[in-house]
GUVEXMAR-230270 format. One record per residue: x negated, z negated, y negated of N, C-alpha, C in turn; residue number from 1; chain; residue in one letter. Coordinates in nm, 4 decimals, decimal comma. Each point is the difference from the previous one (the first is absolute). Layout:
N
n.u n.w n.v ca.u ca.w ca.v c.u c.w c.v i ch aa
X Z Y X Z Y X Z Y NUM A A
...
//
This chain:
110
n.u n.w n.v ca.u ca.w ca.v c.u c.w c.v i ch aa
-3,3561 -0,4345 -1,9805 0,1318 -0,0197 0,0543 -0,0061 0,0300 0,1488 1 A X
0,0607 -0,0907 0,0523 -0,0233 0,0456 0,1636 0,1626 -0,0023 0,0632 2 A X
-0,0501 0,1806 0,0533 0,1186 0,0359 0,0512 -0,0128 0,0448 0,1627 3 A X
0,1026 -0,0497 0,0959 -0,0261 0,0554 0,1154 0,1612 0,1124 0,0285 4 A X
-0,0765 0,0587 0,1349 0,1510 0,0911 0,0737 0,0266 -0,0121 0,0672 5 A X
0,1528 -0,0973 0,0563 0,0295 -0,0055 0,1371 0,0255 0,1264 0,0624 6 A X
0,0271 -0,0188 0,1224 0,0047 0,1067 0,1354 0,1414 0,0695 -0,0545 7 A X
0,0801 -0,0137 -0,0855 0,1434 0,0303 -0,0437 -0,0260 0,1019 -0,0631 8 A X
-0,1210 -0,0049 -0,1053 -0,0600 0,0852 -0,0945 0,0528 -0,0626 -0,1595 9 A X
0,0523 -0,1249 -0,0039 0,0599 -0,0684 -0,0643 -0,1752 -0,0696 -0,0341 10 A X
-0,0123 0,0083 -0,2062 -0,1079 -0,0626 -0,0284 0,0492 -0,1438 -0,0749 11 A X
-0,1114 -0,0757 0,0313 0,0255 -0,1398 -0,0431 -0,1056 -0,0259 -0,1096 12 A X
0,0303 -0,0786 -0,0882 -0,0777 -0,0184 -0,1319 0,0248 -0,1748 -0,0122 13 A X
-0,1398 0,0030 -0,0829 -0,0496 -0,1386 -0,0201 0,0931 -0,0906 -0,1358 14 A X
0,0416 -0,1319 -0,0007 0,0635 0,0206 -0,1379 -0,0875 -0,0087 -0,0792 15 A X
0,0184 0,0278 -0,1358 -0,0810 -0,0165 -0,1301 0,0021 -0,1314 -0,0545 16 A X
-0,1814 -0,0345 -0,0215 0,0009 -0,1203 -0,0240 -0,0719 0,0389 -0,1264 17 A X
0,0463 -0,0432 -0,1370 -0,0585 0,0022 -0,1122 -0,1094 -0,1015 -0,0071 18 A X
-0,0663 -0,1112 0,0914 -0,1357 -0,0435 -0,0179 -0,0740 0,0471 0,0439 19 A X
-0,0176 0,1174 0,1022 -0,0490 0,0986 0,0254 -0,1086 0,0290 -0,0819 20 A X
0,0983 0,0389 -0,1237 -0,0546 0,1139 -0,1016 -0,0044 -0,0473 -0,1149 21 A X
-0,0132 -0,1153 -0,0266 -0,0244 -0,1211 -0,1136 -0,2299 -0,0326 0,0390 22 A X
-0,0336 0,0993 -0,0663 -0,1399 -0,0300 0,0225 -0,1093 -0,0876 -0,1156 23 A X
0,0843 0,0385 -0,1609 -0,0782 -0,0577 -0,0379 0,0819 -0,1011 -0,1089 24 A X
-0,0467 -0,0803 -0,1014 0,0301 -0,1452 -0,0795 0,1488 0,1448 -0,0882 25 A X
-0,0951 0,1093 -0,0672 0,0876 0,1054 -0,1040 0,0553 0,0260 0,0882 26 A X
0,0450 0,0552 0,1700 0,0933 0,0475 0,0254 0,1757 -0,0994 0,0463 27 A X
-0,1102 -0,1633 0,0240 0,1149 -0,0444 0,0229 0,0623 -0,0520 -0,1642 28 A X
-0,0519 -0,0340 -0,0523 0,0502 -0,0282 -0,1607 0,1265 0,1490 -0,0430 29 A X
-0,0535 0,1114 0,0341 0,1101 0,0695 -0,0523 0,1032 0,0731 0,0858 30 A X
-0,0016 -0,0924 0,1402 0,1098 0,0112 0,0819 0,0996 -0,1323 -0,0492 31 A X
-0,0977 -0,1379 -0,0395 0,1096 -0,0827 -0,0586 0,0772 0,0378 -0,1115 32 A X
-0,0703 0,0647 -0,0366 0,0488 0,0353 -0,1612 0,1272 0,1349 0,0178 33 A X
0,0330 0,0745 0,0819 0,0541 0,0660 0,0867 0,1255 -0,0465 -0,0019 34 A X
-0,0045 -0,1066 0,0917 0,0596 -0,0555 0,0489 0,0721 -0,1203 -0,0778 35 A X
-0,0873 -0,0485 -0,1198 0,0603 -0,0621 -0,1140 0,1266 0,0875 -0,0551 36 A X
0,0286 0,1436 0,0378 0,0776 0,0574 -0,0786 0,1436 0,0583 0,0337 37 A X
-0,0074 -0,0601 0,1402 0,1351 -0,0379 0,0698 0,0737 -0,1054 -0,0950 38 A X
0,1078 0,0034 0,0113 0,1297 -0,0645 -0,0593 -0,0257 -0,1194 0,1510 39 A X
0,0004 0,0067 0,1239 0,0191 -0,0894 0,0804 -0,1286 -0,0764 0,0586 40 A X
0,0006 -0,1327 -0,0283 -0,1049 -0,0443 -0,0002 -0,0601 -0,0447 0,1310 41 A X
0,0694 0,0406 0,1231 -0,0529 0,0245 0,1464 -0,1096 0,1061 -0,0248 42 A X
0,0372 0,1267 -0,0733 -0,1356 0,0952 0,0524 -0,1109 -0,0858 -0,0967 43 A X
-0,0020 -0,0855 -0,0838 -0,1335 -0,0395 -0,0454 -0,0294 -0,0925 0,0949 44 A X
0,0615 -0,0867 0,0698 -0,0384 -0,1044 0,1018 -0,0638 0,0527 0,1034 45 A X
0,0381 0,1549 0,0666 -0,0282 0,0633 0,1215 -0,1271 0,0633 -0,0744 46 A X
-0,0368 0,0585 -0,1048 -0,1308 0,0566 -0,0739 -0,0713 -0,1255 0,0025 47 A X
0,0178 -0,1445 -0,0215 -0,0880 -0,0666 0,0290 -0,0110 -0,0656 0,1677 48 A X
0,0609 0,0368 0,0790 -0,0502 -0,0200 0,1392 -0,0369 0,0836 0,0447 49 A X
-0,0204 0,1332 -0,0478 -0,0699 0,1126 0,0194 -0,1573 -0,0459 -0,0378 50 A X
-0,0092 0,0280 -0,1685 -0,1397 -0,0792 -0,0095 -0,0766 -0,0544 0,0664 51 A X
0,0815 -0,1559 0,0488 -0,0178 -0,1124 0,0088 -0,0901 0,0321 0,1701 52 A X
0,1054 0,0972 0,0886 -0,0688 0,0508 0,1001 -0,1104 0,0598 0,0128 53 A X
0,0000 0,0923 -0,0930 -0,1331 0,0715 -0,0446 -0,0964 -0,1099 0,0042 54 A X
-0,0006 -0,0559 -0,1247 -0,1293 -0,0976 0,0101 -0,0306 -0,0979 0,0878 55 A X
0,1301 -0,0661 0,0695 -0,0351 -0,0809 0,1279 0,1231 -0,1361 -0,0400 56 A X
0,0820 -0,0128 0,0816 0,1151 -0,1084 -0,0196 -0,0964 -0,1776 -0,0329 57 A X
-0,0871 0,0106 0,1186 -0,0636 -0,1572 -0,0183 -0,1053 -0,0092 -0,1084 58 A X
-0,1079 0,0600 -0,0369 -0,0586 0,0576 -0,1223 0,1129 -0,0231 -0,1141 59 A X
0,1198 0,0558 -0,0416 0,0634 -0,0023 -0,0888 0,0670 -0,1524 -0,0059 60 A X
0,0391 -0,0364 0,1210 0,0538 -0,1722 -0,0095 -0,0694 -0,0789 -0,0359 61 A X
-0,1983 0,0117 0,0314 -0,0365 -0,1082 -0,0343 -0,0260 0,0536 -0,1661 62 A X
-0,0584 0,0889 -0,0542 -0,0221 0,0446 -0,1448 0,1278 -0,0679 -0,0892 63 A X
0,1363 0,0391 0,0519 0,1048 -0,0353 -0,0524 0,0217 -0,2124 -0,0204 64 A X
-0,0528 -0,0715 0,0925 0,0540 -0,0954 0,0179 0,1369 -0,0243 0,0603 65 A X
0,0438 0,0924 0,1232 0,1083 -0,0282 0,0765 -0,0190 0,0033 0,1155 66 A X
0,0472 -0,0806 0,0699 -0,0093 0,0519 0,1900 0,0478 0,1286 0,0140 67 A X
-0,0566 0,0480 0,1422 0,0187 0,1109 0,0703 0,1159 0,0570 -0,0044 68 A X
0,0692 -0,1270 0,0420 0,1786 0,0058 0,0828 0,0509 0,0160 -0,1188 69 A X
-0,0312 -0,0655 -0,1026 0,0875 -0,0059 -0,1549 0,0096 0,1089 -0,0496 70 A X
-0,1533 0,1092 0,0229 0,0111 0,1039 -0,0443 0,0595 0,0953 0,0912 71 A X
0,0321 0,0031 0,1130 0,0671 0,0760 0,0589 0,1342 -0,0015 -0,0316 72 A X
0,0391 -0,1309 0,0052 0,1295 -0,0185 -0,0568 0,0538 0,0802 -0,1482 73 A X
-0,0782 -0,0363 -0,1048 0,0232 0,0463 -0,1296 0,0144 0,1610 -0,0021 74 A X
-0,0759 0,0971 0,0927 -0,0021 0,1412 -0,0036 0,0784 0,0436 0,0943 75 A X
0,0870 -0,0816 0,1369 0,0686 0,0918 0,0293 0,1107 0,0467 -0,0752 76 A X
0,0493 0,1010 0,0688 0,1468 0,0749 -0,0488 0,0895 -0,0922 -0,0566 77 A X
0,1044 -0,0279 -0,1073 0,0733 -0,0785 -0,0002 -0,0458 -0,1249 -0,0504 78 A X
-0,0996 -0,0162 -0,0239 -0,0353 -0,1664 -0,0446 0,0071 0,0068 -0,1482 79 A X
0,0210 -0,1063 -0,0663 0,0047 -0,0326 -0,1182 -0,0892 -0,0794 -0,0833 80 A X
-0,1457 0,0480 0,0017 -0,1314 -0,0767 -0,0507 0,0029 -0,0641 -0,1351 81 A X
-0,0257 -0,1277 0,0027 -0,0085 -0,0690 -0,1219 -0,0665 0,0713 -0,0851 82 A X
-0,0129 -0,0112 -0,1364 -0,0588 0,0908 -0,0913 -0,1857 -0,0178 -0,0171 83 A X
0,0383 -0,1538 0,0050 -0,1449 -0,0806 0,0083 -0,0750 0,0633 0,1266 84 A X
0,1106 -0,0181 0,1532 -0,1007 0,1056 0,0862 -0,0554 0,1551 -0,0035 85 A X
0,0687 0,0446 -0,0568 0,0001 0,1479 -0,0742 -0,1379 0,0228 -0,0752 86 A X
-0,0279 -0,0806 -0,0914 -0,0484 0,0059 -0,1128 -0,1481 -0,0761 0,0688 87 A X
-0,0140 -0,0854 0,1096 -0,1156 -0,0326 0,0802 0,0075 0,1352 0,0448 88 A X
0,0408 0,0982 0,0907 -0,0263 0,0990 0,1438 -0,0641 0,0552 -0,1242 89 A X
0,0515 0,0997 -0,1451 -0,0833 0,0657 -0,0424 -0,0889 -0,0178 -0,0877 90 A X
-0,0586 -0,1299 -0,0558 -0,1762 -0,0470 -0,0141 -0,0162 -0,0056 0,0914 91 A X
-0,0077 -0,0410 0,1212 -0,0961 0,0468 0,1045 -0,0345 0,1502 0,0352 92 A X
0,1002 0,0986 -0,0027 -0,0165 0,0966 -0,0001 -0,0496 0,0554 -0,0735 93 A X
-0,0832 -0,0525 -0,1140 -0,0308 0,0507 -0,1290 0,0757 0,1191 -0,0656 94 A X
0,0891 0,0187 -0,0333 0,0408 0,0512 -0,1026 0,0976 -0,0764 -0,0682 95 A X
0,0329 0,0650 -0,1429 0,0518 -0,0392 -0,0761 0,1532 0,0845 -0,0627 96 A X
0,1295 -0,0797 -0,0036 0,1068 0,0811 -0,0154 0,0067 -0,0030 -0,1597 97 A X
0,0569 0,0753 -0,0625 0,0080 0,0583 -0,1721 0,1522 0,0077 -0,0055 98 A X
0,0289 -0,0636 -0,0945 0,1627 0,0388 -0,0596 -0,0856 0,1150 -0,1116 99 A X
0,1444 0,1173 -0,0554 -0,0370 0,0407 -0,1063 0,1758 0,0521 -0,0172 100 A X
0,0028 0,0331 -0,1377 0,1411 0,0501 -0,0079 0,0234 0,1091 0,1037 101 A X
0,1634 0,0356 0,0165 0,0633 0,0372 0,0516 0,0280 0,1428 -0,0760 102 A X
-0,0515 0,1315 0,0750 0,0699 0,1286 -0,0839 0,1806 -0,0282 -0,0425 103 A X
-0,0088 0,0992 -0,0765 0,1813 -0,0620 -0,0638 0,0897 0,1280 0,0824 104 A X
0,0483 0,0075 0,0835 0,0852 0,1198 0,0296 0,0841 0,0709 -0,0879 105 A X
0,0075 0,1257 -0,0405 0,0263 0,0788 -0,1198 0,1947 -0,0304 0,0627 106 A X
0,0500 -0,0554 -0,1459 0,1294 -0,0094 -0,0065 0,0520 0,1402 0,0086 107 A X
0,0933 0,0244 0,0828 0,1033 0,0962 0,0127 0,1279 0,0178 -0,1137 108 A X
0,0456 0,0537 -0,0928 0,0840 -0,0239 -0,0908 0,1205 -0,0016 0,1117 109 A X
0,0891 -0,0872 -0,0311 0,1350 0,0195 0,0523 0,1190 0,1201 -0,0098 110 A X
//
């Protein structure tokens, strides 16, 4: 992390970039998987442009079969990725997503 001190005595910090610290195939698989467990499906889009950084944006476009720009497009903030593009970004990324049931939340008696 790189931090400096202005002349104020006021310290400044670097922001946190989670591709940083995405080093290996198991660590980014169970940041997606993480991130699969948000209710909002932006933080799984932003867990895969995290990845996606990690391993390298143009590397991942051509593995995927999409342009550059397409894939930039599909991972920023706010975009709404076709499912089909979705489902290309992570085979290229090699991993694989798992449905399995849902724990049952213990009913409260009324």
């Amino acid at each position: 992390m790189n931090t400096t001190t202005a002349q104020d005595g006021a310290i400044s910090v670097a922001a946190f970039d989670a591709a940083d610290y995405l080093e290996d195939d198991e660590m980014m698989a169970e940041y997606l998987s993480a991130a699969l467990e948000d209710p909002n499906p932006d933080v799984f889009l932003m867990a895969v442009r995290d990845v996606a950084r990690a391993r390298g944006m143009a590397r991942l476009a051509i593995d995927a079969g999409v342009g550059r720009e397409s894939l930039y497009k599909a991972l920023r903030p706010g975009a709404k990725p076709r499912y089909e593009t979705v489902a290309k970004l992570v085979r290229a990324l090699g991993v694989q997503l798992h449905a399995e049931p849902a724990e049952e939340e213990p009913v409260t008696p009324a």
